[in-house]
BAFI-3210 file (N, C-alpha, C; in Angstrom, 3 decimals, decimal comma, padded with zeros to 6 digits):
// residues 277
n [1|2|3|4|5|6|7|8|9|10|11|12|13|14|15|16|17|18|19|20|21|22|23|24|25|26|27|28|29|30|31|32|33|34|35|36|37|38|39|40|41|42|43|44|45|46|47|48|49|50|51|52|53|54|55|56|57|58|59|60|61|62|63|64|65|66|67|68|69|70|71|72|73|74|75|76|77|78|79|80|81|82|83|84|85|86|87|88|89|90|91|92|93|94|95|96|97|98|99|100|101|102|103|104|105|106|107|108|109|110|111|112|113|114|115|116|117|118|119|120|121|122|123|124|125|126|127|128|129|130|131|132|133|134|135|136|137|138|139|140|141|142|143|144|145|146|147|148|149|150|151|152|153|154|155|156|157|158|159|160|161|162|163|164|165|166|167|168|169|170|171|172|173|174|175|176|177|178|179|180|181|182|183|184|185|186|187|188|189|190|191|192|193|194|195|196|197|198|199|200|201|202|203|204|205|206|207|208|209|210|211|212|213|214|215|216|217|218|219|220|221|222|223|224|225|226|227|228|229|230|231|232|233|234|235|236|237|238|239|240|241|242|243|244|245|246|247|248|249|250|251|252|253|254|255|256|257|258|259|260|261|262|263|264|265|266|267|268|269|270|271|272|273|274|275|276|277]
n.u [144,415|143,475|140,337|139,625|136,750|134,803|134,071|132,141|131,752|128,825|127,647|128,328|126,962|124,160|123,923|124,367|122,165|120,350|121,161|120,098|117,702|117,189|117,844|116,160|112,752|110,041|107,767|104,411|101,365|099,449|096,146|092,508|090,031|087,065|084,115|083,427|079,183|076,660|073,665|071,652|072,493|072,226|070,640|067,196|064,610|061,300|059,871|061,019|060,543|057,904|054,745|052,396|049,254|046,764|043,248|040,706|038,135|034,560|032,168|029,499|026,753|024,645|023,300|020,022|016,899|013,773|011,752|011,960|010,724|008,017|005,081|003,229|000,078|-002,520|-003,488|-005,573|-006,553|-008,774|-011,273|-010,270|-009,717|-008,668|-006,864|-003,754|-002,120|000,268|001,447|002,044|-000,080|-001,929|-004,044|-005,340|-004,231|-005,487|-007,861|-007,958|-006,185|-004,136|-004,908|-003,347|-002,818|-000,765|001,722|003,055|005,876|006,869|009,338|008,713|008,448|005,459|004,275|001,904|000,191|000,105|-000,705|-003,391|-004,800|-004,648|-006,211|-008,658|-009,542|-009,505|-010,235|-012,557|-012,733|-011,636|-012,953|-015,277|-014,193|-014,300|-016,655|-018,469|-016,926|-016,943|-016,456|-015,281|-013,180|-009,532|-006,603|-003,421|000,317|003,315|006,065|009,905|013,073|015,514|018,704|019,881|018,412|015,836|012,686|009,773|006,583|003,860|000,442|-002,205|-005,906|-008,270|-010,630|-013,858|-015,929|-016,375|-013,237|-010,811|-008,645|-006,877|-004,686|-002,387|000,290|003,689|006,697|009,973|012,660|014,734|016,665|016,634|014,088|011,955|009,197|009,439|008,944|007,364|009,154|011,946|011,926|012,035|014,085|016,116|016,375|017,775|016,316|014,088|010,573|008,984|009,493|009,600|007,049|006,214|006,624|004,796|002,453|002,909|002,602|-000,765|-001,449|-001,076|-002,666|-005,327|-004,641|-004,713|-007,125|-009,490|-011,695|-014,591|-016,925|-018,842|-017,929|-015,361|-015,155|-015,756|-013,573|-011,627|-012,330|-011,378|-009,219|-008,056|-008,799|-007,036|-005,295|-004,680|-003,433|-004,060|-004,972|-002,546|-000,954|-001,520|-000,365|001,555|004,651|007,101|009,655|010,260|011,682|013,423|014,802|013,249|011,480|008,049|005,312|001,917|-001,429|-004,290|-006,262|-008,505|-011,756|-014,297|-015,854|-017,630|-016,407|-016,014|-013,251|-009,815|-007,367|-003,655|-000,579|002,863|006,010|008,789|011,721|013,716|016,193|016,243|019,134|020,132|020,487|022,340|024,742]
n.v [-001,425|-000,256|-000,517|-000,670|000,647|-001,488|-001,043|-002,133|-002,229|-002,667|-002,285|000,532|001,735|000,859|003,294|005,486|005,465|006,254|008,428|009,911|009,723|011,294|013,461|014,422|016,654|015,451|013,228|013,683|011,932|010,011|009,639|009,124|011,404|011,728|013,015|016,342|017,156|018,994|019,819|020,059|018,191|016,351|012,639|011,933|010,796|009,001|008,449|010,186|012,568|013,039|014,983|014,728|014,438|014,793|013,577|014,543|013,041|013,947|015,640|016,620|017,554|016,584|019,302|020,422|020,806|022,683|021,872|019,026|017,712|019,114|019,443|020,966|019,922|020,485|022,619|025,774|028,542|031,212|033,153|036,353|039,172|039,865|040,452|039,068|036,691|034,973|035,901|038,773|040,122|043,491|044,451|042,544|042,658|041,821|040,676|037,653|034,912|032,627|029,624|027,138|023,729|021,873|019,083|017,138|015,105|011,543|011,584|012,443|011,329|012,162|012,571|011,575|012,072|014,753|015,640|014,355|015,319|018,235|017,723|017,170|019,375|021,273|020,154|020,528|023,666|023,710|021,678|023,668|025,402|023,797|023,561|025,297|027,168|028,713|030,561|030,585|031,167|031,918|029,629|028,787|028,260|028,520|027,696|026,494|025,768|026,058|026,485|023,977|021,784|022,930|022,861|024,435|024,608|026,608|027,411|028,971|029,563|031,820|033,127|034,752|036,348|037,446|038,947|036,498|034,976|031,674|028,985|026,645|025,244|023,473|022,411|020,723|018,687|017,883|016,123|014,568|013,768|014,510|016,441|020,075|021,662|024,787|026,144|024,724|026,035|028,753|028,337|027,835|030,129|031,696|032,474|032,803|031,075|033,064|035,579|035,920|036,053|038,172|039,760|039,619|040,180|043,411|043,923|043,078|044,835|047,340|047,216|047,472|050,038|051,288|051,348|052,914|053,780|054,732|056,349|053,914|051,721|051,448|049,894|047,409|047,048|047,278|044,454|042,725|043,127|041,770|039,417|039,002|039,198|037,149|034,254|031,951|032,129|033,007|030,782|029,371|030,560|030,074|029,084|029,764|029,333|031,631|031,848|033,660|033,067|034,428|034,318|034,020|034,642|033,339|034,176|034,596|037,438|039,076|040,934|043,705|043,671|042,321|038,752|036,501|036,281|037,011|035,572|036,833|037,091|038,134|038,971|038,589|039,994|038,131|036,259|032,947|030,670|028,780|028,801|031,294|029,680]
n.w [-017,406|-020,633|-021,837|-025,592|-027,369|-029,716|-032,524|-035,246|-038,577|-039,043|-037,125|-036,929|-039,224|-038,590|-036,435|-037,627|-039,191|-037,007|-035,884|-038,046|-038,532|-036,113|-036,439|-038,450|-039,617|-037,765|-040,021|-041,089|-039,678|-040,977|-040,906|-040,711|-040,362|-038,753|-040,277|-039,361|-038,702|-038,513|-037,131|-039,133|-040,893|-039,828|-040,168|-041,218|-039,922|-040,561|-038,103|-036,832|-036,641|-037,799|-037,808|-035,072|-035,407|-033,712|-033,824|-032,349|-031,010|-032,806|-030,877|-031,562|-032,517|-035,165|-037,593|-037,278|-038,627|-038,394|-039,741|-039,308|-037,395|-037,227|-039,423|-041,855|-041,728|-042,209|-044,851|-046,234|-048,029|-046,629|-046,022|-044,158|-042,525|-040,042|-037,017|-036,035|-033,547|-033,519|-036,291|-035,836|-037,194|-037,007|-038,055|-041,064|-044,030|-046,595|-047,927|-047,900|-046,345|-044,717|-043,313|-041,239|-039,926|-037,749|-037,220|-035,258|-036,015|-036,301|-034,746|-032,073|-028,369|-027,589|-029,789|-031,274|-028,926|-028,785|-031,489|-032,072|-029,637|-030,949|-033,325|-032,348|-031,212|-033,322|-035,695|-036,729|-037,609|-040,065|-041,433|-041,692|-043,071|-045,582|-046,016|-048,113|-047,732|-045,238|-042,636|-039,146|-037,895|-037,629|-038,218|-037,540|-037,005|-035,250|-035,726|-034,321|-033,784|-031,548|-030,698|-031,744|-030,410|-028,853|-028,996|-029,929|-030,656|-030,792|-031,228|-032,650|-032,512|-033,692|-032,983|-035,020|-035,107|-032,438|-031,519|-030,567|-028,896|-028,949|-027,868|-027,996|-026,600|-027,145|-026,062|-026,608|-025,978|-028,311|-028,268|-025,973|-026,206|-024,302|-022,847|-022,125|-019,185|-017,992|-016,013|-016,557|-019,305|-018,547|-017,365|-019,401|-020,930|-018,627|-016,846|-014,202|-013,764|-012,660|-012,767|-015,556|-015,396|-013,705|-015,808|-017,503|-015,867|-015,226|-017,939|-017,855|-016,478|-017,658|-019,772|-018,475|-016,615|-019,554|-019,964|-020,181|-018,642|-016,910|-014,275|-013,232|-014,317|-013,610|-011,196|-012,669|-013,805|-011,974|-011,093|-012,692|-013,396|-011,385|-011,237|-013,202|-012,438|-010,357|-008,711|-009,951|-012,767|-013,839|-013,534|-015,182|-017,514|-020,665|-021,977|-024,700|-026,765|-029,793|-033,545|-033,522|-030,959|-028,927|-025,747|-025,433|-023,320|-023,565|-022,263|-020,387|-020,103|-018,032|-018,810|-019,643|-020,688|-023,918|-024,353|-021,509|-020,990|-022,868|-024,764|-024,760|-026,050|-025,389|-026,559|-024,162|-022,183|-021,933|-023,226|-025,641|-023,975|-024,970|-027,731|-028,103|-027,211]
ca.u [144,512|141,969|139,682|139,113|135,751|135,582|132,593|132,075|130,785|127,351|126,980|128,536|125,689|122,657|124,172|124,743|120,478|119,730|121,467|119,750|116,331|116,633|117,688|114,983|112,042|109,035|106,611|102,829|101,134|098,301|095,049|090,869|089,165|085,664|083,637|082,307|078,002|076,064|072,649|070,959|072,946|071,992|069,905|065,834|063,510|060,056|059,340|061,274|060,045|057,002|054,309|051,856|047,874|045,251|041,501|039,839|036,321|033,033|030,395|028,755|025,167|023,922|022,347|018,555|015,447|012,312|010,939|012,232|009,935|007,174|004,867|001,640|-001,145|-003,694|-003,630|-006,695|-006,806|-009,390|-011,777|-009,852|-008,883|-008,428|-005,247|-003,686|-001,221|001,001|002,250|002,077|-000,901|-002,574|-005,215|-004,495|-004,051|-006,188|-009,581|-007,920|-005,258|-003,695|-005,293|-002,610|-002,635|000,560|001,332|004,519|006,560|006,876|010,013|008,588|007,837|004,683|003,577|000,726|-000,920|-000,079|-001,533|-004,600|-005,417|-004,780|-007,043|-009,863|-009,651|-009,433|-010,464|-014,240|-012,772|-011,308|-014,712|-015,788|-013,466|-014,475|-018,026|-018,793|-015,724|-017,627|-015,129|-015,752|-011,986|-008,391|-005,883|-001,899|000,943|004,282|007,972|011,373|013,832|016,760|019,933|019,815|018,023|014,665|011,699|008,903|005,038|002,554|-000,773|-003,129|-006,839|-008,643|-012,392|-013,490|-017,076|-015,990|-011,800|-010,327|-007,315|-006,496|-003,393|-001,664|001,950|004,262|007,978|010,767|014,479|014,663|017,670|015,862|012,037|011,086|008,945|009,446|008,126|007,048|010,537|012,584|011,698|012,231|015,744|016,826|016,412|018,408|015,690|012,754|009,427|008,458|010,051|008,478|005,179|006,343|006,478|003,284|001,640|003,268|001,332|-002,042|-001,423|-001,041|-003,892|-006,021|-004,503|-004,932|-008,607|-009,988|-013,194|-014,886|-017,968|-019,461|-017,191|-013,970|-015,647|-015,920|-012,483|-010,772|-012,702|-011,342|-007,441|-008,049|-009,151|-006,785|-003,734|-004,859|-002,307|-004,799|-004,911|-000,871|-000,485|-001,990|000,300|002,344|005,984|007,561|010,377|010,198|012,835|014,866|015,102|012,669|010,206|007,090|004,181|000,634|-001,878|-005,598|-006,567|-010,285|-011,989|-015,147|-016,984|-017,455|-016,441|-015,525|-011,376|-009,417|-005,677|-002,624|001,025|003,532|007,391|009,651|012,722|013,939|016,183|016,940|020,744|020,626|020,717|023,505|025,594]
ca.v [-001,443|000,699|-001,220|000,183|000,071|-001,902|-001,152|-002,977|-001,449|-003,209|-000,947|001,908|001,578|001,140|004,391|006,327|005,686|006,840|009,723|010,546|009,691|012,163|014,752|015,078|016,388|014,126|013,360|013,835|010,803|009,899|009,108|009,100|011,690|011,536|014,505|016,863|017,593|019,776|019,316|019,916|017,352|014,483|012,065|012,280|009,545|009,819|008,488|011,171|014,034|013,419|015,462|013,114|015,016|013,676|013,544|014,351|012,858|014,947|015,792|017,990|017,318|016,875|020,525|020,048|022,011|022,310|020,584|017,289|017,790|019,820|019,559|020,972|018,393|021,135|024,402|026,202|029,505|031,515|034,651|037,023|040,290|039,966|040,638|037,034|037,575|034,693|036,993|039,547|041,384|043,830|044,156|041,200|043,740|041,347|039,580|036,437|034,453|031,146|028,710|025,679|022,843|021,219|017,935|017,138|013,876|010,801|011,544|012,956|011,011|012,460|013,222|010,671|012,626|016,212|015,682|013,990|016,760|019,202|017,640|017,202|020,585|022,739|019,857|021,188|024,775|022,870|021,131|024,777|026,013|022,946|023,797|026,500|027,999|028,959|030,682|030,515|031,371|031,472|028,875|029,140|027,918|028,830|026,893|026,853|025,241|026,845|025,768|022,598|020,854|023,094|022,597|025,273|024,819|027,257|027,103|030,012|029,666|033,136|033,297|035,992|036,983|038,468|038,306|035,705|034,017|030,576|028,710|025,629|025,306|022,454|022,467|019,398|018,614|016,805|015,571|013,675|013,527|015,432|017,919|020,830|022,781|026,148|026,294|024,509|026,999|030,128|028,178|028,014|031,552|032,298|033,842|031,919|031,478|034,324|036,787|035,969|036,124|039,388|041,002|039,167|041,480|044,720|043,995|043,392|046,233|048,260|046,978|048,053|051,500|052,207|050,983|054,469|053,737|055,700|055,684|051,994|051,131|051,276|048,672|046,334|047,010|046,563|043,375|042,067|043,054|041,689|038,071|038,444|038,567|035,670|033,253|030,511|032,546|033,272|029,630|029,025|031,400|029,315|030,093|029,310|030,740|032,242|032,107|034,394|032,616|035,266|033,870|034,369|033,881|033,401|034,405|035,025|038,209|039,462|042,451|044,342|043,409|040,932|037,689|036,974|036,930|037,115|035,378|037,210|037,183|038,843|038,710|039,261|040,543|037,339|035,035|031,533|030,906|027,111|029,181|031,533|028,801]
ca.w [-018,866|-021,021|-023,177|-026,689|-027,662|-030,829|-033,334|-036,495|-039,577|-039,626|-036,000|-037,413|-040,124|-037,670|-035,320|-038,274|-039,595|-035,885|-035,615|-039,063|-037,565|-034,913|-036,708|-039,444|-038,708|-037,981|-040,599|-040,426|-039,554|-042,082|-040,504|-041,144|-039,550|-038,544|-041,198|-038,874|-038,927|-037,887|-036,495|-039,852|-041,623|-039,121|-040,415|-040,503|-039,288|-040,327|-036,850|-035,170|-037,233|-038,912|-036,931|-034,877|-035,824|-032,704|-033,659|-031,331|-032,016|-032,280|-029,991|-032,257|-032,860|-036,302|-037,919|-037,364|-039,073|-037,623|-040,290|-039,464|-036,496|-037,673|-040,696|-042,127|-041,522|-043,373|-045,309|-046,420|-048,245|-046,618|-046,497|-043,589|-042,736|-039,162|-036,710|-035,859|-032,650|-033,796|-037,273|-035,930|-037,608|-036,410|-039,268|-041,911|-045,048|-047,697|-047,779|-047,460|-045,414|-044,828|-042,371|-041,505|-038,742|-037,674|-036,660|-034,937|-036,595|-034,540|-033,709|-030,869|-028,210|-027,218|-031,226|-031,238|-028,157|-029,143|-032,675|-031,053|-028,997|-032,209|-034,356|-031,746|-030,912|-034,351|-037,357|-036,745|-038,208|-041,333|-041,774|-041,893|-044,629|-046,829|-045,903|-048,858|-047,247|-044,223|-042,072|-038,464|-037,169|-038,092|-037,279|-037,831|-035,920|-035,067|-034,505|-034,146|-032,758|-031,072|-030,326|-032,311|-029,673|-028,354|-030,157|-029,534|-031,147|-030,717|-032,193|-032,123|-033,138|-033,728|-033,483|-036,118|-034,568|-031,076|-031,699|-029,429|-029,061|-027,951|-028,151|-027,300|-026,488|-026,713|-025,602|-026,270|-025,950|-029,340|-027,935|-025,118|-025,924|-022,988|-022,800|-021,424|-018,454|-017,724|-015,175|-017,589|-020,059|-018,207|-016,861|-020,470|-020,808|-018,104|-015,641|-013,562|-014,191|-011,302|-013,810|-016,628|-015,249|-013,572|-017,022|-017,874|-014,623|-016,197|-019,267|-017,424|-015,805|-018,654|-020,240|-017,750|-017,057|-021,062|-020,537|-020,242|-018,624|-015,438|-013,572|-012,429|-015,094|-012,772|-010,588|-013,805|-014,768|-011,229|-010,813|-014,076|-013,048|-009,771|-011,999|-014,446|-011,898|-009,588|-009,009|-010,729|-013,686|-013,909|-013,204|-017,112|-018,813|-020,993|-022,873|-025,754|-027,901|-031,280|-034,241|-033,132|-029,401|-027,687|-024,816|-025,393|-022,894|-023,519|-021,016|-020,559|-018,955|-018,168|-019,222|-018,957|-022,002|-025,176|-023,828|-020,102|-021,246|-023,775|-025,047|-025,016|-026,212|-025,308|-026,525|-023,190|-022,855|-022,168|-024,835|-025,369|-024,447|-026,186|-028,866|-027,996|-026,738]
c.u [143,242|141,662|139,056|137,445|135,691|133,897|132,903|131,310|129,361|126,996|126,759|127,170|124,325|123,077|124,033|122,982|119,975|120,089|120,566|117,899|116,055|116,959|116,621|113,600|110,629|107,815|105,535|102,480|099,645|097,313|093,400|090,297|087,938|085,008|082,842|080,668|077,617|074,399|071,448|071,237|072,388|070,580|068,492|065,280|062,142|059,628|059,783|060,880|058,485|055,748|052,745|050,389|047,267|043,778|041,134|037,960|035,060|031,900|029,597|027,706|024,792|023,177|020,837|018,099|014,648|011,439|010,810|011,463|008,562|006,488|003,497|000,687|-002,111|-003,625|-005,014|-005,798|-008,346|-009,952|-011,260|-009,736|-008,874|-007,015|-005,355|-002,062|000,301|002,366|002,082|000,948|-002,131|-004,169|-004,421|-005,042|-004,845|-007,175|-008,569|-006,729|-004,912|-004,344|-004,415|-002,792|-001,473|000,345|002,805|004,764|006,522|008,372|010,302|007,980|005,902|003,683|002,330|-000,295|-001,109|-001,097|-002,711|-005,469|-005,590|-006,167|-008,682|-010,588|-010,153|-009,775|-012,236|-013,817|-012,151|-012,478|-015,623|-015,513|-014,088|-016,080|-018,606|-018,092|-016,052|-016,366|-015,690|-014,300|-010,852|-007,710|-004,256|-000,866|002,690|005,603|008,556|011,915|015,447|017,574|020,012|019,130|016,376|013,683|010,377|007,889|004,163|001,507|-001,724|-004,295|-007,749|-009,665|-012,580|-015,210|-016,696|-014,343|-011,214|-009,430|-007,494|-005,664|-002,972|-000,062|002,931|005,680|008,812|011,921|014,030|015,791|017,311|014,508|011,796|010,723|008,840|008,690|008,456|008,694|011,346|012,882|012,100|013,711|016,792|017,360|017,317|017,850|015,118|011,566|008,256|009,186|009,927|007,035|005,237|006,131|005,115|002,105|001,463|002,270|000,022|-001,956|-001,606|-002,249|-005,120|-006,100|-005,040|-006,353|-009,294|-011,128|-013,190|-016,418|-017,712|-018,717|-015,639|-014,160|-015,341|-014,064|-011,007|-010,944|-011,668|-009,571|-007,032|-008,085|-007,910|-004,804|-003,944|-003,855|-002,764|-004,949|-003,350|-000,539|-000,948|-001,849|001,389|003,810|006,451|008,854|010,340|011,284|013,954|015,317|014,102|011,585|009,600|006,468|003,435|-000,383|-003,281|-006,259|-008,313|-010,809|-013,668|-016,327|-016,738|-017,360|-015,188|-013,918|-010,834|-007,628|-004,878|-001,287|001,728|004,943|007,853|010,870|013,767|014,313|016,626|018,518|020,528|021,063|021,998|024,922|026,224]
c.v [-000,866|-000,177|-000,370|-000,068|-000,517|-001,895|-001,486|-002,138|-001,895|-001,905|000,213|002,453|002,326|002,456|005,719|006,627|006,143|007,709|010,789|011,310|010,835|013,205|015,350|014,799|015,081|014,286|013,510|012,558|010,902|009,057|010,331|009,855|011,645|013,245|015,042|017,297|018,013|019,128|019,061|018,767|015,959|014,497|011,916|011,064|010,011|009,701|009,799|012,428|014,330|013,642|014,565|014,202|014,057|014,598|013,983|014,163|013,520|014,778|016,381|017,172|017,687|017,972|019,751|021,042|021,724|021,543|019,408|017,506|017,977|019,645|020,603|020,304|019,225|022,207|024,351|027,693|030,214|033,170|035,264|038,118|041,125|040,369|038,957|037,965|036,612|035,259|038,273|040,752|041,859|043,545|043,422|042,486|043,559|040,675|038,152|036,097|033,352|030,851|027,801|024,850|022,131|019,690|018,131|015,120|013,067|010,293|011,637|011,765|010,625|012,807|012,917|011,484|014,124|016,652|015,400|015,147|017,762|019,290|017,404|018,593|021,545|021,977|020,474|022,572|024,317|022,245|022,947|025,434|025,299|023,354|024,635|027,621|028,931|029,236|030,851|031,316|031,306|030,363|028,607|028,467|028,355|028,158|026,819|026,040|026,185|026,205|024,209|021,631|021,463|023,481|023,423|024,875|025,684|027,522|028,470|029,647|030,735|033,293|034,750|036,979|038,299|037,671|038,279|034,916|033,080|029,596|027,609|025,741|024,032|022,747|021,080|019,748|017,590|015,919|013,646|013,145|014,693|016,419|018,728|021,464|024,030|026,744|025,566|025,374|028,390|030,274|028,218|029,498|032,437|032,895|032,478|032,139|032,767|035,613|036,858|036,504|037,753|040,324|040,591|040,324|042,546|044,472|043,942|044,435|047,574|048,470|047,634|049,574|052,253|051,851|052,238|054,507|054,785|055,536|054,368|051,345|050,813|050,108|047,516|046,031|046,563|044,923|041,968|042,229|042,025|039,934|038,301|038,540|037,571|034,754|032,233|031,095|032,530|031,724|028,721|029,426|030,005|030,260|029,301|030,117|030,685|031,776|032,748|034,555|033,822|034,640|034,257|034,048|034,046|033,334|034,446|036,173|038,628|040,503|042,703|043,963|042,511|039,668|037,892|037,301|036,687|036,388|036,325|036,966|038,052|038,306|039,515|039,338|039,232|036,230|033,676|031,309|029,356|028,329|030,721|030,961|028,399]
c.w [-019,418|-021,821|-024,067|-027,296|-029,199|-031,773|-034,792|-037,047|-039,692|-038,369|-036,623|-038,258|-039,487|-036,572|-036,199|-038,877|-038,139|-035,627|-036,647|-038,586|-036,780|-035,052|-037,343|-038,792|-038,687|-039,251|-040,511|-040,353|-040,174|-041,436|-040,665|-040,070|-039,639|-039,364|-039,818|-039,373|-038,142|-037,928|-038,200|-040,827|-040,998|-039,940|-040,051|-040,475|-039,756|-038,884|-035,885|-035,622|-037,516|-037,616|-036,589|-034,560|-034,460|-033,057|-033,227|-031,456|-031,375|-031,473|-030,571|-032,296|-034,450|-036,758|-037,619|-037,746|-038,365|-038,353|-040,504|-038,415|-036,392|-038,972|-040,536|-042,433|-042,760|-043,470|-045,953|-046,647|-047,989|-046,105|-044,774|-043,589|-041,495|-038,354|-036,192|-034,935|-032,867|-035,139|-036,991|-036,350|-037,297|-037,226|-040,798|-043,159|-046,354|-046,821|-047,239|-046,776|-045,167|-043,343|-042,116|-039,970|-038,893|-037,111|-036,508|-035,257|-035,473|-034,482|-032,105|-030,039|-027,832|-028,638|-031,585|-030,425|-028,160|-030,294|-032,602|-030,613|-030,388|-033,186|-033,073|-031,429|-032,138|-035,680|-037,314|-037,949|-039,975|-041,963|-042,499|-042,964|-045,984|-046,776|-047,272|-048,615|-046,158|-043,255|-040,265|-037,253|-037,988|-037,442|-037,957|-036,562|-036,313|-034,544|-034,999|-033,105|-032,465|-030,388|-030,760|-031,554|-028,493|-029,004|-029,260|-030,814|-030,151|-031,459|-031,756|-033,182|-032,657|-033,577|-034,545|-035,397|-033,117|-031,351|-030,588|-029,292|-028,477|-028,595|-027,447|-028,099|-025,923|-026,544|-025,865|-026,315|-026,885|-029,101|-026,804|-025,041|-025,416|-023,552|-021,858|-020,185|-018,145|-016,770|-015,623|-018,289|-019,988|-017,752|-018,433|-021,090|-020,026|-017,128|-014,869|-014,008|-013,344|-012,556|-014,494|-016,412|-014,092|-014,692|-017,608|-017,074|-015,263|-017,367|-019,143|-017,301|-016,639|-019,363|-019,944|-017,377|-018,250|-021,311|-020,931|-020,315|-017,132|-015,294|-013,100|-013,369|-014,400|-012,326|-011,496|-014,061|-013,442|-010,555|-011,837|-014,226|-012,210|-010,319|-012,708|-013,592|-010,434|-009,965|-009,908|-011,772|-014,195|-014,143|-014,897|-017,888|-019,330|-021,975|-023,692|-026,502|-029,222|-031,878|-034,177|-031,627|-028,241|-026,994|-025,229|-024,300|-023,884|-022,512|-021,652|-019,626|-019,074|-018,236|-018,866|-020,134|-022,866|-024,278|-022,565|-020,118|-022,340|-023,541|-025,476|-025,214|-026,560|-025,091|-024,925|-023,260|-022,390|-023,371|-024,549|-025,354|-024,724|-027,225|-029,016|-027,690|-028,059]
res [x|x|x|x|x|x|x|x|x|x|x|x|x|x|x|x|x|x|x|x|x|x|x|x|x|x|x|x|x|x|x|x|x|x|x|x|x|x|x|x|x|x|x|x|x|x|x|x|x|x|x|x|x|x|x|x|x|x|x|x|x|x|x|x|x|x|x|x|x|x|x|x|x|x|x|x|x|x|x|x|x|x|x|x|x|x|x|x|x|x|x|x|x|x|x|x|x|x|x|x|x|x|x|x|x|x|x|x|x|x|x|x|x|x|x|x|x|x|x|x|x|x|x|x|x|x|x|x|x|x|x|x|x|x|x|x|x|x|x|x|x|x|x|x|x|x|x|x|x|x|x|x|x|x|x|x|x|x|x|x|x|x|x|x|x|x|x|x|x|x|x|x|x|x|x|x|x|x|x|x|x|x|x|x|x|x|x|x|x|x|x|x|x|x|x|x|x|x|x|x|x|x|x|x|x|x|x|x|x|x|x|x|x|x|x|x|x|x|x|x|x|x|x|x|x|x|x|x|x|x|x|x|x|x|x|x|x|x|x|x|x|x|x|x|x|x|x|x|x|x|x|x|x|x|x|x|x|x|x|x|x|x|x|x|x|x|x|x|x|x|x|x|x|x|x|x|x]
***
């Protein structure tokens, strides 16, 4: 026997909304998308941006003058018209000329016994000036410091009767006190002190060559080379540098007449590298 299938209108209903269903098409489905950004849009941090500056703290050394070091203890205007080997001049161009003595500050350690010596040595020619202005010598001095930290004095006192140099020379690391030595001095420079006092030779040497004596006068004059390049002579050149960082020595070589030797200085071609550094 066949069985009829038997559907009720409520089915019919629900078969008839599913057939509908699956014909039409599907709707869109309504959902929140996420906004795309790009890298410039993301969000800034000062921490993750803001740029992080480092210090780095100074070694530098405070500017220095020489005159925080250096003063003039005593000036005198007086009657001259000599050469002076510290300025340079050959013949001083007027009657008169500055006299000064230095004293070095007590920053230094040694300032107490440099100044000491100074004034034992050269207040007699100051006595002389005040005298009725009684001139007996010049006296001038010369310094600089180079490279913020090397402190050069040189002192030259002139006799004016038979003209004679003589000179004291101090050296410090204002940094450290110390003072300098002669191979210190020549290491700052960049050379040794054998090469300094090599060009010191050359300049005897010259000296002597441009004497332009003859006869029994040769004798006198190779005696007086022969003294004036002795190691114990060489061994009492002193150095210093100038303002514009050049070595100087000072020497004493011996000659044939006037008094038994005489002071010299001579710039070498030697400079201070503190002061290129």
């Amino acid at each position: 026997m066949r069985i009829k299938p038997i559907i009720t209108a409520a089915c019919a209903a629900v078969l008839a909304l599913g057939a509908a269903a699956c014909q039409a098409p599907a709707a869109p489905v309504s959902k929140t998308e996420a906004p795309e950004f790009s890298a410039a849009d993301a969000p800034t941090t000062v921490a993750a941006t803001a740029a992080v500056t480092t210090v780095a703290p100074t070694t530098e050394a405070p500017a220095r003058r020489t005159e925080d070091y250096v003063i003039t203890a005593k000036e005198r205007q007086i009657a001259y018209n000599g050469s002076f080997q510290l300025t340079g001049e050959e013949s001083h161009a007027s009657e008169t000329a500055t006299a000064r003595l230095p004293e070095l500050r007590q920053d230094i350690p040694d300032a107490a016994a440099v100044n000491a010596e100074l004034h034992e040595n050269l207040d007699s020619l100051f006595k002389g000036y005040d005298n009725n202005g009684y001139v007996n010598g010049r006296v001038d001095y010369a310094a600089a410091l180079n490279g913020n930290r090397i402190l050069s004095l040189a002192v030259e006192s002139r006799s004016v009767d038979t003209p004679n140099s003589f000179f004291w020379v101090y050296n410090f690391n204002v940094e450290t006190g110390e003072r300098l030595t002669r191979d210190e001095m020549a290491a700052i420079a960049g050379t040794t002190t054998q090469d300094v006092l090599n060009e010191v030779i050359d300049d005897i040497n010259t000296r002597c060559d441009n004497a332009n004596v003859s006869g029994n006068l040769l004798d006198q004059m190779d005696r007086a080379r022969a003294r004036s390049l002795a190691q114990e002579n060489l061994d009492k050149a002193e150095f210093f540098f100038d303002e514009n960082g050049v070595l100087n020595a000072v020497y004493r070589y011996y000659w044939i007449a006037g008094a038994e030797n005489y002071g010299a200085l001579l710039k070498t071609s030697f400079i201070c590298q503190a002061a290129a550094a």
